[in-house]
C-alpha positions as CSV (number, residue, x, y, z in Angstrom):
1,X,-12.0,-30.2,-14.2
2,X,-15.2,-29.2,-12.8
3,X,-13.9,-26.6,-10.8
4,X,-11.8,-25.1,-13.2
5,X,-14.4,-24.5,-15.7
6,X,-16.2,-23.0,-12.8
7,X,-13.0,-20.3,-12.0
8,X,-13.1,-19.8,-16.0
9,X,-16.6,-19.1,-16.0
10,X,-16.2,-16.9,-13.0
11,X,-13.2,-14.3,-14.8
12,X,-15.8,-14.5,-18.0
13,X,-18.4,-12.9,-15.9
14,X,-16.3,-9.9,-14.7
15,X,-16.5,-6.8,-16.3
16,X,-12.7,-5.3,-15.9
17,X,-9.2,-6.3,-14.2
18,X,-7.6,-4.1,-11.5
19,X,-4.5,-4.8,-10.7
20,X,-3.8,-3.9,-6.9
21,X,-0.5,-3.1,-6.0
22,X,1.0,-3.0,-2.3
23,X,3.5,-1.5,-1.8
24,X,5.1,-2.2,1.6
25,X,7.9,-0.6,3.2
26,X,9.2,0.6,6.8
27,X,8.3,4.8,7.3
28,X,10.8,7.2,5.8
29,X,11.4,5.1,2.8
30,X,10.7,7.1,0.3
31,X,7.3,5.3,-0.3
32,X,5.2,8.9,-0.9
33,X,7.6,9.9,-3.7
34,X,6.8,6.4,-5.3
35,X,2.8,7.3,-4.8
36,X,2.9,10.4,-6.2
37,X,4.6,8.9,-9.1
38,X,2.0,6.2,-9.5
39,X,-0.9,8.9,-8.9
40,X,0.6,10.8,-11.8
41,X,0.2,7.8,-14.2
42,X,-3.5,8.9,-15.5
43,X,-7.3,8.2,-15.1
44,X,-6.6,4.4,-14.9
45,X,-4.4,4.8,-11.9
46,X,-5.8,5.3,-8.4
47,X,-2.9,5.8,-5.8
48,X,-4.4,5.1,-1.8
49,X,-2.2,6.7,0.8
50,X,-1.9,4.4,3.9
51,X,-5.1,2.5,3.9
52,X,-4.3,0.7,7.1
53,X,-3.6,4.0,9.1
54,X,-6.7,4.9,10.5
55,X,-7.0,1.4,11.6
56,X,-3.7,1.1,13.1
57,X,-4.2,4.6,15.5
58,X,-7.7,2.9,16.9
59,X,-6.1,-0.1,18.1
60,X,-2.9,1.3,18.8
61,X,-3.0,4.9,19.4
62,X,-2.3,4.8,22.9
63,X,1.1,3.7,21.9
64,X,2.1,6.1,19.5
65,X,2.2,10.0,19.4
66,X,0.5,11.4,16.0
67,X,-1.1,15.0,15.6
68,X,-3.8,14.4,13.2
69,X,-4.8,11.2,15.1
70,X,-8.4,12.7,15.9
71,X,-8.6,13.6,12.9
72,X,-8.2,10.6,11.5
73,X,-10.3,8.7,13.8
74,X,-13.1,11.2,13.1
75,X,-12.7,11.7,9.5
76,X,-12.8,15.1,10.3
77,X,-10.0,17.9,9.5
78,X,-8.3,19.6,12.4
79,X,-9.8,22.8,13.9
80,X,-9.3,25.8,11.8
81,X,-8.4,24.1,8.8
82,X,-10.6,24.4,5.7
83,X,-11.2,22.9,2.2
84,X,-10.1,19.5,3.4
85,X,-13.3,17.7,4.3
86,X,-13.6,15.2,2.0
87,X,-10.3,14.3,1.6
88,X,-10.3,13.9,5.8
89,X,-13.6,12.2,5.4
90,X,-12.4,9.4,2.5
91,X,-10.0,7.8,5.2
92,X,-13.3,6.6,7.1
93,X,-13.9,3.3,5.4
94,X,-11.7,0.0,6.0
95,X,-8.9,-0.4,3.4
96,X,-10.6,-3.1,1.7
97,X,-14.1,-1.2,1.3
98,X,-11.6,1.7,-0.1
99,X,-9.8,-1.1,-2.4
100,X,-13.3,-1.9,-3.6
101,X,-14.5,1.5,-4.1
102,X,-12.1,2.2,-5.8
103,X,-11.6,-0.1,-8.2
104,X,-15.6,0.9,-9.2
105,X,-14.1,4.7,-10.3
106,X,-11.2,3.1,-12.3
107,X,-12.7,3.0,-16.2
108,X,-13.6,-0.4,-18.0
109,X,-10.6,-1.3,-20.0
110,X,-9.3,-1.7,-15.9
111,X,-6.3,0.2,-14.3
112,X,-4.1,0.1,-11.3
113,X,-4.5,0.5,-7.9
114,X,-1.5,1.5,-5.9
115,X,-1.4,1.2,-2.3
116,X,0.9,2.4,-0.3
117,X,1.3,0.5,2.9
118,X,3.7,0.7,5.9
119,X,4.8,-2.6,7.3
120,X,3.9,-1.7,11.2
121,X,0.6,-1.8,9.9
122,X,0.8,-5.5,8.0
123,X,-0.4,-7.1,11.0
124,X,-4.2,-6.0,10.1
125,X,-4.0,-7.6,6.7
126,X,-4.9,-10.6,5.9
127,X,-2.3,-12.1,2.9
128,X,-4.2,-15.1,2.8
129,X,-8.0,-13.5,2.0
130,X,-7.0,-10.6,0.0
131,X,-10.5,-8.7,-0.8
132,X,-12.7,-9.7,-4.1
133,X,-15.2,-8.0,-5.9
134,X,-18.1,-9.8,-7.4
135,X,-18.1,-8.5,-10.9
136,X,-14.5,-6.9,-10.6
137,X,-11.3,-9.1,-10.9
138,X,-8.9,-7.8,-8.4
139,X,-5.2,-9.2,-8.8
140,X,-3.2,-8.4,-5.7
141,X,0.7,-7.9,-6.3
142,X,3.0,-7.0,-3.6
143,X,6.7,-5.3,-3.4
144,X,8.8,-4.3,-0.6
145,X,10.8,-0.9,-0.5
146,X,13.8,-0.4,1.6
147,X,16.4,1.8,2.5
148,X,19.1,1.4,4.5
149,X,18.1,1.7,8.3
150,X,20.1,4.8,9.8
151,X,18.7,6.8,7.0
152,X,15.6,5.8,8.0
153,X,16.6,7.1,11.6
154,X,17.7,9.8,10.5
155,X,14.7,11.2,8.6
156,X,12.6,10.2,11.2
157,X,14.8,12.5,13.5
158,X,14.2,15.4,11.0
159,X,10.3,14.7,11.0
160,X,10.2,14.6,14.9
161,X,7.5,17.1,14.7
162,X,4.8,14.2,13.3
163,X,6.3,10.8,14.4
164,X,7.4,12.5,18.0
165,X,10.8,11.1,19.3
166,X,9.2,7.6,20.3
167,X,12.5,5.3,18.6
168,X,11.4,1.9,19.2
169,X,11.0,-1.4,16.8
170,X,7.5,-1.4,16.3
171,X,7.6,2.2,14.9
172,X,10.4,1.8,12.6
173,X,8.7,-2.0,12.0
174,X,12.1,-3.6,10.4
175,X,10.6,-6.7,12.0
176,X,7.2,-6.4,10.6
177,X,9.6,-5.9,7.0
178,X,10.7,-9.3,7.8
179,X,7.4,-11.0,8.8
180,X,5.5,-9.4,5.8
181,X,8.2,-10.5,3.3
182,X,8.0,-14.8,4.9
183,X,4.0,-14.4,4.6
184,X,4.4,-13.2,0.7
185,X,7.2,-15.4,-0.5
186,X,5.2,-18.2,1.4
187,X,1.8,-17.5,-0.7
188,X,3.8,-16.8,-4.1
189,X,5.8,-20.3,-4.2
190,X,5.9,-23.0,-1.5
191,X,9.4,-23.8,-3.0
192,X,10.9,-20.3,-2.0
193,X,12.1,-20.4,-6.1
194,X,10.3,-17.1,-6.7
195,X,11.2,-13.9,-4.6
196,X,8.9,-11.0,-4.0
197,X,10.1,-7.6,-5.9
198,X,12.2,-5.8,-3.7
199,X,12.8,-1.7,-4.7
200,X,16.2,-0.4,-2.7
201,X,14.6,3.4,-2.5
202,X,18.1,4.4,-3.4
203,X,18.2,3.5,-6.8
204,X,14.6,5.2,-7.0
205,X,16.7,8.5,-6.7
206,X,20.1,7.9,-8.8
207,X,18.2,6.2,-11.4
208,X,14.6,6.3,-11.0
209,X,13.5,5.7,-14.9
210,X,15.4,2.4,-15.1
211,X,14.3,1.3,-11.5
212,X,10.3,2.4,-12.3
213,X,11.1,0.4,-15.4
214,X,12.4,-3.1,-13.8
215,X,9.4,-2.4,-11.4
216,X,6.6,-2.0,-13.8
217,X,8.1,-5.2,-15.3
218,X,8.1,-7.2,-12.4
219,X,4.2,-6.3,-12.0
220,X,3.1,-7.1,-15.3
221,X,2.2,-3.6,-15.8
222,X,2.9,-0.7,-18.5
223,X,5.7,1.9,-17.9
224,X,4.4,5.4,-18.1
């Protein structure tokens, strides 16, 4: 009893509720289209494109083949290139210090932020110590997006010129799909009787107001 009063006391004392969406999917799926939509939403929206990235090329970049990797590493934009400083410069800080920061900007009736993650990259998140902010109540919510596989492969083919030619399962991270799914069904219901929200990217393009719909549902938040 003691503790709960102490939790209730706790939400009292914050000053606004974020919702935090992830949304995690394998590359090629569509997941940009689904940011911009989310980034369209208003003032109490703030859409974060790929928070683990930067992350992912300094431990990994020796493995994979990406043009703007020193960019990214440096916060800098590439040589020649101009009115992108800042935008270069905000992927500098860790993806929970951006969660954080931006959950400051959102206004104080709360909003959403929506993150959009890609599954290779699930490995440097931690499901089980999502980030908190001391005054800020953050409420994490995940949902997976798919699309069938040789699409996937076959976008990727067409985008050669940014993901290289380098076909292999940890790029296309159907296994990391899998892994990241267990870890949130596990921490949503140790019964497996709830599912996470899984969005076939399909149905995002032959019906996407009834899909954005069902998925604004499932995450307790307004349709816009």
């Amino acid at each position: 009893r003691n503790n709960r009063n102490s939790n209730d006391n706790n939400i009292n004392t914050m000053t606004k509720t974020v919702t935090v969406i992830h949304c995690w999917s394998a590359p090629r799926s569509r997941s940009t289209a689904l940011l911009y939509t989310f980034e369209a939403r208003g003032d109490d929206c703030i859409a974060l494109d790929e928070p683990l990235c930067r992350e992912f090329l300094r431990t990994k970049g020796h493995r994979v083949i990406r043009p703007y990797t020193e960019s990214m590493l440096n916060g800098m934009p590439p040589e020649g290139e101009v009115g992108t400083e800042e935008a270069w410069a905000s992927v500098l800080p860790s993806c929970n210090d951006r969660i954080l920061k931006a959950a400051e900007r959102l206004p104080e009736t709360g909003g959403v932020i929506f993150a959009k993650q890609i599954v290779k990259h699930a490995y440097l998140y931690d499901f089980n110590d999502e980030v908190k902010h001391e005054t800020i109540n953050l409420v994490h919510k995940h949902f997976f997006l798919i699309r069938e596989p040789f699409a996937v492969l076959s976008s990727w083919k067409c985008d050669s010129a940014i993901h290289g030619n380098n076909l292999c399962i940890e790029e296309i991270g159907y296994t990391h799909l899998m892994s990241a799914f267990s870890q949130v069904e596990g921490n949503m219901d140790a019964d497996r009787k709830f599912k996470p929200i899984v969005i076939d990217s399909d149905d995002l393009v032959s019906d996407p107001k009834s899909t954005l719909e069902h998925l604004c549902a499932s995450l307790g938040i307004p349709f816009r």
